[in-house]
KOLLUMMAR-389012 format. One line per field, with one value per residue: x, y, z of N, C-alpha, C in turn; residue in three letters. Coordinates in steps of 0.2 Angstrom, whole numbers. Layout:
! residues N
n.east X|...
n.north Y|...
n.up Z|...
ca.east X|...
ca.north Y|...
ca.up Z|...
c.east X|...
c.north Y|...
c.up Z|...
rest ala|...
***
This chain:
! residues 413
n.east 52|41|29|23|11|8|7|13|8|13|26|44|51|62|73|85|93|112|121|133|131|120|105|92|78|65|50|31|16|-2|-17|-29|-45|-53|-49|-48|-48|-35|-26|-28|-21|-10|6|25|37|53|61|74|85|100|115|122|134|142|154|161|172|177|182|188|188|202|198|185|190|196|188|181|191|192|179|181|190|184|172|180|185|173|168|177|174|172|162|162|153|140|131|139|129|117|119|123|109|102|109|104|88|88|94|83|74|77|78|65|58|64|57|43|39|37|42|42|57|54|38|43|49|41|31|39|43|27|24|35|26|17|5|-7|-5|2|1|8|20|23|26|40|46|46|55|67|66|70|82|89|89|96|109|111|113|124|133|133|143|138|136|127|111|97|87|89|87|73|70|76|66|53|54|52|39|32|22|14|1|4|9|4|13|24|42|41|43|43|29|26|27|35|37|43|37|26|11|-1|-7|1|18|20|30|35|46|56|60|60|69|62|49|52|63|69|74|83|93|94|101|113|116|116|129|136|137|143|157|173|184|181|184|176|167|165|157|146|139|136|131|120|115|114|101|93|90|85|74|66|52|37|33|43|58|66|68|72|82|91|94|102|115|121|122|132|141|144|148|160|166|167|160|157|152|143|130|133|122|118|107|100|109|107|95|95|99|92|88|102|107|95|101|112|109|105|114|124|116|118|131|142|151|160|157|144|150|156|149|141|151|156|143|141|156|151|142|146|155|149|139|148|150|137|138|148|141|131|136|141|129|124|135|132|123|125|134|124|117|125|136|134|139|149|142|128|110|103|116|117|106|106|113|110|98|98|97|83|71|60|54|48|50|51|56|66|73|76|86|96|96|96|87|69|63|77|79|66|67|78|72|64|71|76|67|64|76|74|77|68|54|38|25|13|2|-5|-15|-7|5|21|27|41|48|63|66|76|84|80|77|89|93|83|89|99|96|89|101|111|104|103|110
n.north -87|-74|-61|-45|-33|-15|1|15|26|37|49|48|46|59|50|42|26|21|8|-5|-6|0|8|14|19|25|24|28|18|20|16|7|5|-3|-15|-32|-40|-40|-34|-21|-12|2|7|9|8|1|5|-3|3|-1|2|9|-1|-1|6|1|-3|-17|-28|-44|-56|-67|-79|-79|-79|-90|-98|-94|-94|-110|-113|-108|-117|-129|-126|-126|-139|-147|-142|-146|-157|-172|-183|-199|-207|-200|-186|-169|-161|-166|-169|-158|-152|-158|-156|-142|-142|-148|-139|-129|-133|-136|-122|-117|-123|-117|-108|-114|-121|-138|-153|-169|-176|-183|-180|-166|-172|-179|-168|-160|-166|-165|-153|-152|-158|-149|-149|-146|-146|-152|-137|-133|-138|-132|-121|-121|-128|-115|-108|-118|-110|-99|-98|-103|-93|-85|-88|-86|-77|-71|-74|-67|-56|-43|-27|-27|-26|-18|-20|-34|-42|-40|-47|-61|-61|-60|-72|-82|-80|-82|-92|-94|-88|-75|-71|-55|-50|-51|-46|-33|-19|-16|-7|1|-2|-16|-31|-42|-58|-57|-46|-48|-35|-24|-16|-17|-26|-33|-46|-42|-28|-20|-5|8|11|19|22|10|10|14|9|-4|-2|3|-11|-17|-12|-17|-30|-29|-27|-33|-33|-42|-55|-68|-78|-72|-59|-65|-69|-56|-50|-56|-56|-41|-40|-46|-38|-27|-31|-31|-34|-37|-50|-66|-64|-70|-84|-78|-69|-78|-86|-77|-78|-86|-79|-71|-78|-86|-75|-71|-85|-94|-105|-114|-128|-132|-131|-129|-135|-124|-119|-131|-135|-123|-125|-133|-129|-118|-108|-104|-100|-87|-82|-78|-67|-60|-55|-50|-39|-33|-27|-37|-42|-54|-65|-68|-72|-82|-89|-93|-95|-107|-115|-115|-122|-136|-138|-139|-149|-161|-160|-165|-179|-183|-183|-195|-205|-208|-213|-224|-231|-228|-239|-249|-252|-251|-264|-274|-275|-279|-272|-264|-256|-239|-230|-234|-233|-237|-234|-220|-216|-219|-209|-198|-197|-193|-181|-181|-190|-195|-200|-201|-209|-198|-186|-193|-193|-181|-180|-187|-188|-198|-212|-211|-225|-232|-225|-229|-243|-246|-238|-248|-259|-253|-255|-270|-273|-267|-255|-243|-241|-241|-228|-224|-228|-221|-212|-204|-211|-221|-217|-218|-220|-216|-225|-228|-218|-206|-211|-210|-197|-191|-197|-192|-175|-176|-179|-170|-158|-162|-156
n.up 104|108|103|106|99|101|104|108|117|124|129|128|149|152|159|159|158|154|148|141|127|126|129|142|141|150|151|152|151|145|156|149|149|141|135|138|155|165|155|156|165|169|166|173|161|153|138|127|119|106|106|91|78|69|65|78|89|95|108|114|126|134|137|126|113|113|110|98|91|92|85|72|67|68|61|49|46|44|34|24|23|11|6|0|-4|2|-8|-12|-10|-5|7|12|10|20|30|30|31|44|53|50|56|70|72|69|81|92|93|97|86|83|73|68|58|47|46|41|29|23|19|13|2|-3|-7|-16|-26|-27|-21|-8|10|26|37|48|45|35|39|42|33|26|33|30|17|19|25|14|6|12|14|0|-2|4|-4|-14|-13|-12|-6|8|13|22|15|10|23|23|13|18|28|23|15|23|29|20|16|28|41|44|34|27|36|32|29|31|42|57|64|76|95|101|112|123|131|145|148|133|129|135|139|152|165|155|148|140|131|116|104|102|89|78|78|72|58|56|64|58|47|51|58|46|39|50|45|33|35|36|46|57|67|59|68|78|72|69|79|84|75|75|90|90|79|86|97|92|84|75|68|65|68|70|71|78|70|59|61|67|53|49|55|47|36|39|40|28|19|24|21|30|29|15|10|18|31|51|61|71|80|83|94|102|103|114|126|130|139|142|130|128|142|136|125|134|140|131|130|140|139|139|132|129|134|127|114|117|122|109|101|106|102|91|87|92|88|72|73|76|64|56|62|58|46|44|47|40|28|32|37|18|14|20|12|1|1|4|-7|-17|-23|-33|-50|-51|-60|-59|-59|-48|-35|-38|-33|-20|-17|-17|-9|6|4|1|7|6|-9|-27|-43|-52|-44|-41|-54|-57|-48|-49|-65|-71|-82|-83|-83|-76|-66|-59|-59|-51|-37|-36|-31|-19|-10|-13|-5|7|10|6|9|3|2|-3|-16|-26|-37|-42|-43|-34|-20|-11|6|13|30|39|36|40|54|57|56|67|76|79|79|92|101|97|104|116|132
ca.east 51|34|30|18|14|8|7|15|6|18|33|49|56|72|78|88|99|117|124|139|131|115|104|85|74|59|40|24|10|-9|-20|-33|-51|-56|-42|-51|-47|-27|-23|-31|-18|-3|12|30|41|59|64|80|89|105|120|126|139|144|161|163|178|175|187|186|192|206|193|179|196|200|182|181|196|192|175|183|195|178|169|187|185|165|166|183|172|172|162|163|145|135|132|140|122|113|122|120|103|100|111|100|83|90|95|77|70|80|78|59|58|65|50|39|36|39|40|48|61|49|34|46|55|33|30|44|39|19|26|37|20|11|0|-8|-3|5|2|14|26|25|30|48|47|46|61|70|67|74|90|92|91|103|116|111|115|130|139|131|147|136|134|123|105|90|79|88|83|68|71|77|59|48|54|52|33|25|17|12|-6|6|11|1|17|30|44|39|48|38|27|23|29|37|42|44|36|21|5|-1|-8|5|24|24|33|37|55|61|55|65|68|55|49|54|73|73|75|91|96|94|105|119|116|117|135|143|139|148|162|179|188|181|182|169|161|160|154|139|136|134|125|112|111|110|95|87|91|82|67|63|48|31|35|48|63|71|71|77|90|97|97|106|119|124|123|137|146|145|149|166|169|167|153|157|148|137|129|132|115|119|101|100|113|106|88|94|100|87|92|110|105|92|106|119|107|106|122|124|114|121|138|144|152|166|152|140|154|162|142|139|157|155|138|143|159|149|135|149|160|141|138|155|151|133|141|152|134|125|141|142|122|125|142|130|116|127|136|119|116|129|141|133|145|148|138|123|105|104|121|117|99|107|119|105|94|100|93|76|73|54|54|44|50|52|59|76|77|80|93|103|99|95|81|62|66|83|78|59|70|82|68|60|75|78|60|66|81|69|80|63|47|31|20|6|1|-12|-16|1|11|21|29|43|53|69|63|81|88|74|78|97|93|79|92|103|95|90|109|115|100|105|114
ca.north -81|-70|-55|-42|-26|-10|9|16|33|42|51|45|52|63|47|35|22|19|2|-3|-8|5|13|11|24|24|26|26|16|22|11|6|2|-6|-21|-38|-40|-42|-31|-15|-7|6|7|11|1|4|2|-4|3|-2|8|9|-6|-2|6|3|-7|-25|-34|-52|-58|-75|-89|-80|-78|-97|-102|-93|-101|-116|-115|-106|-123|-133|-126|-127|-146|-147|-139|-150|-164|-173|-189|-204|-211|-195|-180|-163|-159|-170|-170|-149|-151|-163|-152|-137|-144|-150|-133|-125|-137|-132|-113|-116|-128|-113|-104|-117|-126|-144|-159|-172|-175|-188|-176|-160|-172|-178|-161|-156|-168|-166|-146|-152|-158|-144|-150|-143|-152|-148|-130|-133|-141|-128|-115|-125|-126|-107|-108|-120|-109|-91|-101|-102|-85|-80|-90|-85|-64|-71|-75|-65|-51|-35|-25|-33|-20|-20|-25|-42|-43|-39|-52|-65|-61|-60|-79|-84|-79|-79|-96|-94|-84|-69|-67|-50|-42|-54|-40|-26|-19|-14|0|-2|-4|-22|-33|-50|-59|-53|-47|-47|-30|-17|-18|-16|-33|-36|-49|-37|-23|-15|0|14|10|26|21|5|8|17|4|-9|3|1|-18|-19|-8|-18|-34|-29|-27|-39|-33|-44|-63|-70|-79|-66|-56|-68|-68|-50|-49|-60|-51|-34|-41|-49|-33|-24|-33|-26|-35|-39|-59|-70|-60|-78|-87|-73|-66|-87|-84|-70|-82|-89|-74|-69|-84|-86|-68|-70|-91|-101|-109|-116|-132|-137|-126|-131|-135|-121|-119|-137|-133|-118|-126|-141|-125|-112|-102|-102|-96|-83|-78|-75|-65|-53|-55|-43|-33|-27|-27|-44|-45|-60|-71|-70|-74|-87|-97|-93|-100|-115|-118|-117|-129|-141|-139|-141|-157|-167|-162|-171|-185|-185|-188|-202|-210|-210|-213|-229|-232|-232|-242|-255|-253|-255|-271|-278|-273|-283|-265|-259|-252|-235|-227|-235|-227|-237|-231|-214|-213|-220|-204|-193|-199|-188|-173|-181|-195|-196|-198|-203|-207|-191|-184|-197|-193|-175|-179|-190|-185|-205|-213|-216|-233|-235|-226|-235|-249|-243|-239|-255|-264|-253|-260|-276|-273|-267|-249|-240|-241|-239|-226|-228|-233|-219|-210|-200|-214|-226|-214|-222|-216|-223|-223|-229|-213|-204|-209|-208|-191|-187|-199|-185|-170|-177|-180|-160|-155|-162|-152
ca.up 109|107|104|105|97|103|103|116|116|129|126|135|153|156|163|154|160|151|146|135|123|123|132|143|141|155|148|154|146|147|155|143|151|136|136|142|160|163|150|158|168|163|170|170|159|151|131|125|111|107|102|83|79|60|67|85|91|100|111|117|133|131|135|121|110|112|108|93|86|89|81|65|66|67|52|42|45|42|26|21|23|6|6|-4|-7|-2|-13|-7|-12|-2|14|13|11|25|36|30|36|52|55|51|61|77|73|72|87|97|93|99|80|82|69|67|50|44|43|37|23|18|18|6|-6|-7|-9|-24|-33|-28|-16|1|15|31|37|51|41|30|41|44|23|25|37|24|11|20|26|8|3|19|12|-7|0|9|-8|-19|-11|-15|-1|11|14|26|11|9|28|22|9|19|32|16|14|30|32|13|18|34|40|45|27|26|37|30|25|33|47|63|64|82|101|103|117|122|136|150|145|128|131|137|141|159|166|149|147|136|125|108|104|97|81|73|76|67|51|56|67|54|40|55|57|39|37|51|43|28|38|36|52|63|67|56|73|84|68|67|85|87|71|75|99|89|75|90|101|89|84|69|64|69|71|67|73|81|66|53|65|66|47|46|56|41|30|38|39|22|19|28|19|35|27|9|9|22|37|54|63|78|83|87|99|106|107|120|130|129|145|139|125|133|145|131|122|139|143|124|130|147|140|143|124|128|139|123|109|119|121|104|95|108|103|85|86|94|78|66|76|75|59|53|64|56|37|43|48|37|25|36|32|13|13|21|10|-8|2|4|-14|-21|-22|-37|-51|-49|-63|-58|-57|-39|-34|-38|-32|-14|-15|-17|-4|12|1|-2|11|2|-16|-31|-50|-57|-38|-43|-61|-54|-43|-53|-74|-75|-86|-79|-80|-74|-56|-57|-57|-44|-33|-34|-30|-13|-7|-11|-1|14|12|7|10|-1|7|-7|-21|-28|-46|-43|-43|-30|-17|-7|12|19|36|41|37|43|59|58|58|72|80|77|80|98|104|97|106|122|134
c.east 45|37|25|19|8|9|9|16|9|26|36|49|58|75|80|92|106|120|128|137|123|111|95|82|67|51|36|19|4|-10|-28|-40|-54|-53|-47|-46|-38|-24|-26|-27|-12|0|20|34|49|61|70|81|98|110|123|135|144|153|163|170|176|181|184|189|197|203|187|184|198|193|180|184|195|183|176|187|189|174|174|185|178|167|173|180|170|170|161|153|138|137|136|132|116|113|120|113|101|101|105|94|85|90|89|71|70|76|70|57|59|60|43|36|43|39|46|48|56|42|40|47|45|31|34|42|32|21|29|33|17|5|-1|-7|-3|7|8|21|29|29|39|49|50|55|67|74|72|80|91|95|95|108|117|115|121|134|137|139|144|135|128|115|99|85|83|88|77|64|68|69|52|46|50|43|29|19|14|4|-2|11|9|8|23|35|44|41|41|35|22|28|29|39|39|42|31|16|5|-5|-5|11|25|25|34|45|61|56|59|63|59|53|52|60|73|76|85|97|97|99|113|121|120|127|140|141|142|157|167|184|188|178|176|162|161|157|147|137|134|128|117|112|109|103|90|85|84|75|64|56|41|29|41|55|68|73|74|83|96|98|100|112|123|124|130|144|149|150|159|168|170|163|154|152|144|137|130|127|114|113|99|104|109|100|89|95|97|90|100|111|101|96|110|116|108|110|125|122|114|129|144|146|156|158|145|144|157|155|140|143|159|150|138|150|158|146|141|155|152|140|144|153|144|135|145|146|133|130|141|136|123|132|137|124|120|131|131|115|120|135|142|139|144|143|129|119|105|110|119|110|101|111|115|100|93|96|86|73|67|54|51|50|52|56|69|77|77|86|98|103|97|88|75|63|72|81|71|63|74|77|63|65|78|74|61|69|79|74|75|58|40|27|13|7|-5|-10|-8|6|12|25|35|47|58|67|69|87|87|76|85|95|90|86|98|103|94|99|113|109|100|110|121
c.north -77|-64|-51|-35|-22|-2|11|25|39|44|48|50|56|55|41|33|19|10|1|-4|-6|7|12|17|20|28|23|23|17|17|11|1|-2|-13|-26|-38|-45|-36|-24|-11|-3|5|9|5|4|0|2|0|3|4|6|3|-5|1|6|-6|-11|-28|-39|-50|-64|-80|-87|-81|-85|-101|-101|-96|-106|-117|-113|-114|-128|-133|-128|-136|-148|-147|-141|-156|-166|-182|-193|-206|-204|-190|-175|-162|-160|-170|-162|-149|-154|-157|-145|-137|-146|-143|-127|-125|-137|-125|-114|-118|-121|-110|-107|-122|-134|-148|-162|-173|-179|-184|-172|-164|-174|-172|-157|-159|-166|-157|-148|-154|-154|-145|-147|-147|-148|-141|-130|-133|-135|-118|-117|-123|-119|-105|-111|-114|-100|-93|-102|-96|-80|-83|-90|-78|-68|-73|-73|-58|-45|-34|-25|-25|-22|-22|-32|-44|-45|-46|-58|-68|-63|-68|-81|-86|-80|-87|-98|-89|-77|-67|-58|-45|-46|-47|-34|-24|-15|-7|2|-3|-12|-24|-41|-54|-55|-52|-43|-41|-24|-22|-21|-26|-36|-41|-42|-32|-19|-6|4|11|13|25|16|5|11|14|-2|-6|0|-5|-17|-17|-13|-26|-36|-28|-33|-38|-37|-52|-63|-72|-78|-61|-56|-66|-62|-46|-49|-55|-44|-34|-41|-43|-26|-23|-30|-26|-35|-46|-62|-70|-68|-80|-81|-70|-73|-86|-82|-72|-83|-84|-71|-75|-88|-80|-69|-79|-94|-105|-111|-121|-136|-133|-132|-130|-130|-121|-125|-139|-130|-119|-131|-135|-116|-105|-100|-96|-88|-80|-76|-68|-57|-52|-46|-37|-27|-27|-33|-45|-53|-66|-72|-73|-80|-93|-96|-98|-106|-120|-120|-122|-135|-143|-142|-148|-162|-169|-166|-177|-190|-189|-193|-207|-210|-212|-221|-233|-233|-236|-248|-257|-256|-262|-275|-278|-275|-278|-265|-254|-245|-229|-229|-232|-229|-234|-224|-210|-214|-212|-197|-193|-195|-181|-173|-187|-197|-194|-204|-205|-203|-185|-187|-195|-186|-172|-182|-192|-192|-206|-213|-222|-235|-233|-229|-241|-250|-243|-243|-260|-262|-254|-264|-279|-271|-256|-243|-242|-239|-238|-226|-230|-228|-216|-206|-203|-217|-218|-221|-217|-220|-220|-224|-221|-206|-204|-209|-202|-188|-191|-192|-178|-172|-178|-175|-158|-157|-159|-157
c.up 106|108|102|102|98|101|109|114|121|129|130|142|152|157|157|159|152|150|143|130|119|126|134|142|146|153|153|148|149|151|151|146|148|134|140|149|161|160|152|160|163|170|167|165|154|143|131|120|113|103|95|85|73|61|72|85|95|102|115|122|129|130|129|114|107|110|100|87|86|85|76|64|63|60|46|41|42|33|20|21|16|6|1|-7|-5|-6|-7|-6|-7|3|17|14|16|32|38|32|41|54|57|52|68|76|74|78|93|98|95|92|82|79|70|60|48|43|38|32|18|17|13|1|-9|-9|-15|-30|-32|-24|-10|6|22|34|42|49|38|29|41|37|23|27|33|19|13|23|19|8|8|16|2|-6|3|2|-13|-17|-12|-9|4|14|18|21|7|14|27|18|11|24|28|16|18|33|27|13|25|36|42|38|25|32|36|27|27|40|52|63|72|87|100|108|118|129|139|145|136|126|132|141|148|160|160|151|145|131|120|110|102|91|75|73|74|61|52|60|63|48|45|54|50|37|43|49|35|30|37|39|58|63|65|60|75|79|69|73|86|82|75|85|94|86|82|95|98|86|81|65|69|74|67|66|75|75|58|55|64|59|44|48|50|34|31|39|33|20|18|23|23|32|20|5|11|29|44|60|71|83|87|93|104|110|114|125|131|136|144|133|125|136|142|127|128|139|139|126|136|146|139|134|124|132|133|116|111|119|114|100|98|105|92|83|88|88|73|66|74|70|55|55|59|46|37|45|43|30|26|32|25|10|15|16|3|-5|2|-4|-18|-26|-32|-42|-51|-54|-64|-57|-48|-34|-32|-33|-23|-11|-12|-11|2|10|3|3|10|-3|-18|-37|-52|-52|-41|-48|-59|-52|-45|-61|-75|-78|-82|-76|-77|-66|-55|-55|-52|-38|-29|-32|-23|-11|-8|-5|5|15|11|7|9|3|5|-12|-27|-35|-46|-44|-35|-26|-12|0|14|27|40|45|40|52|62|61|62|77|85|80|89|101|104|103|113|126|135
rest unk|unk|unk|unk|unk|unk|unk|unk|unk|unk|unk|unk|unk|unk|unk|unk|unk|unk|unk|unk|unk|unk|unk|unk|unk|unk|unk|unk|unk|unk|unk|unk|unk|unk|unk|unk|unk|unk|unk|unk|unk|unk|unk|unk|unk|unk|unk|unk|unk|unk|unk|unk|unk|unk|unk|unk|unk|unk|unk|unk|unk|unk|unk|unk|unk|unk|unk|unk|unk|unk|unk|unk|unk|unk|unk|unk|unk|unk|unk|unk|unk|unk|unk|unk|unk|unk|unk|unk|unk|unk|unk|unk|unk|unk|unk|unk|unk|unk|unk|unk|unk|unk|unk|unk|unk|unk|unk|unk|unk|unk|unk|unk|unk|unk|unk|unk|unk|unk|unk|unk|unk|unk|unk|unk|unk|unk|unk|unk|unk|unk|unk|unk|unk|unk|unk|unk|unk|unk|unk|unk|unk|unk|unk|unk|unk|unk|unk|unk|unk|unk|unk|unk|unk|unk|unk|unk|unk|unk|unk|unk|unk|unk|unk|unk|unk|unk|unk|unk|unk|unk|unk|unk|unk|unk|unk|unk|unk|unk|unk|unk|unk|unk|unk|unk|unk|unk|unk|unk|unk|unk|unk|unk|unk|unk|unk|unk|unk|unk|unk|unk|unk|unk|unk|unk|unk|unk|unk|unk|unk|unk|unk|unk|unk|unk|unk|unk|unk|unk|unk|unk|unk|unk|unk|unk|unk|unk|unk|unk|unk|unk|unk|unk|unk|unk|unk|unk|unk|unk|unk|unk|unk|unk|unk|unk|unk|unk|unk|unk|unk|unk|unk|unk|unk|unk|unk|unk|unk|unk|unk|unk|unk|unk|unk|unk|unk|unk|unk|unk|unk|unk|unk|unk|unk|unk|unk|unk|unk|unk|unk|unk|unk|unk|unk|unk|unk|unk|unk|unk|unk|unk|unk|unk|unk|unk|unk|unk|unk|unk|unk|unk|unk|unk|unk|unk|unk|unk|unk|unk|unk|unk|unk|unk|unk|unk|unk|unk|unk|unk|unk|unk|unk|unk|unk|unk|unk|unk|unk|unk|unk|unk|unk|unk|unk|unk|unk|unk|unk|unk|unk|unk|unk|unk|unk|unk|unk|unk|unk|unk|unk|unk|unk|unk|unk|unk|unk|unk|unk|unk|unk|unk|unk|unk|unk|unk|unk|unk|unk|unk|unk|unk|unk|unk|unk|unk|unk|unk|unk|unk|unk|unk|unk|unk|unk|unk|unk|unk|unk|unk|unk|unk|unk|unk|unk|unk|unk|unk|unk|unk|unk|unk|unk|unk|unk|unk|unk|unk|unk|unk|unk|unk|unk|unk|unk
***
């Protein structure tokens, strides 16, 4: 979702329009003869701000009520899942790119898991690689730190917002406002020059910081269902548009800060985004829906959209589950303290690795996972990408595509 920023050098009306959930104010913008052609006119246009959430009272309706439950039931099973041959470790982090590969995807960054997982690795030698990639990395690396704030229990503040945003951007070319909360007219959609026929347009600038202090206070809260918690978190972040860019994927972040928060999330996220992206207008309409009032019609597509994420991702671990049960049969079912054993368990983590990538992941010798490694290329289950001064590099390409398999099929409506 785009977004542009501005000065919006005119005070408001008298008129405001009401909402249940906050409030239009009607401005005029200059027009600016000095604007490339398009971007020259003024006109009227109307700011959103929303209404303070930190102690206001929310009612569902029955069917948002029975969507909720059943997507609290979903994560209960998700995160009971306990599998045999992968790591918890592994399967988390598989889920956890999947996830920050959706959330970028909505924003128009798209890779596939076979770039992102090359990309993670020449990043864990320190290499330059994939700028693109490296934005998802980014995105990787600030769903960390939303779910690191969500279980740290200390009272949750706009500067681990700020935090979680900082991540999100310090490798990208917009690092220089990573962190920083808007000092500027924002909006979203129409010309990249002035509001008028904007999609949408945030508040003032000058009221964020106090709307973001709100935000903050009601997601420390513990009176209210965990996933309509999230969901209203994340319409009031996005309502609010506190930054310069990257408002989509840090707001999705903040998803799981509160999901954590509240213990729906213990040991593996489920990939919501992937959901939401197959259904962009659903998602887009829910986001309005919040913001004309429409609270049960935006918590009922959100905790749908998240007990589909977290039914997939169960189904995703008994794949791949499936995959290494065939791979140690074809391997002659390895005893279980084996480096190959182990380096199989690990793999979902790392789906491109080196030597010194496996002796990481499973504590074993040099040589026991060299050895390892050479013997799933034997087996056809990895595949040597080179050969150069850095060492041999290998991909399971298998599981690689288990996974785009994957995300195409959530991502279907």
């Amino acid at each position: 979702m785009g977004n542009s920023e501005r000065n919006a050098t005119v005070p408001p009306t008298e008129h405001t329009t009401r909402t249940p959930l906050g409030h239009l104010e009607a401005r005029y913008w200059p027009a600016d003869p000095t604007a490339p052609p398009g971007g020259q006119r003024g006109g009227a246009f109307n700011v959103f701000v929303p209404d303070a959430i930190a102690r206001r009272e929310f009612t569902l309706d029955g069917e948002a009520i029975a969507a909720v439950v059943e997507a609290t039931k979903a994560l209960g099973q998700l995160n009971d899942t306990r599998p045999e041959l992968t790591s918890l470790a592994a399967l988390a982090r598989n889920l956890l790119r999947t996830e920050s590969a959706a959330s970028s995807r909505i924003e128009g960054v798209k890779i596939s898991h076979r770039r992102l997982a090359r990309a993670a690795y020449a990043r864990t030698r320190s290499r330059r690689g994939d700028n693109r990639a490296a934005e998802v990395l980014g995105n990787v690396e600030a769903m960390e730190r939303a779910i690191e704030l969500g279980t740290s229990g200390e009272p949750f503040s706009v500067a681990d917002i700020q935090d979680i945003h900082r991540t999100l951007l310090r490798f990208t070319d917009d690092r220089d406002i990573a962190g920083v909360l808007r000092t500027k007219q924002s909006w979203i959609g129409g010309n990249d020059y002035h509001p008028v026929g904007a999609t949408y347009v945030g508040p003032p600038h000058e009221q964020v910081p106090e709307l973001m202090v709100d935000l903050c206070r009601f997601i420390s809260r513990d009176d209210v269902a965990a996933v309509a918690q999230a969901a209203i978190a994340h319409a009031q972040f996005e309502n609010i548009h506190p930054f310069a860019d990257g408002n989509g994927r840090a707001g999705r972040a903040l998803i799981y800060t509160v999901l954590r928060r509240r213990g729906e999330i213990t040991n593996y996220i489920p990939p919501i985004s992937l959901v939401l992206v197959g259904e962009p207008k659903n998602y887009v309409g829910g986001l309005g829906a919040y913001s004309q009032g429409k609270l049960s019609t935006w918590c009922g597509r959100f905790a749908h959209a998240t007990a589909r994420a977290a039914s997939e991702a169960e189904r995703l671990a008994q794949q791949i589950e499936a995959v290494q049960s065939k791979w140690l049969e074809r391997l002659g079912e390895p005893r279980r303290d084996a480096a190959i054993r182990e380096v199989i368990s690990a793999l979902p983590a790392q789906p491109v690795i080196d030597v010194p990538a496996a002796q990481q992941l499973t504590g074993k010798s040099h040589v026991a996972v060299g050895n390892a490694l050479i013997q799933l290329e034997e087996a056809g289950i990895l595949k040597k990408l080179n050969e150069s001064k850095w060492g041999r590099v290998w991909e399971c390409t298998e599981l690689l595509g288990l996974v785009d398999d994957f995300e195409k099929r959530v991502s279907t409506p």
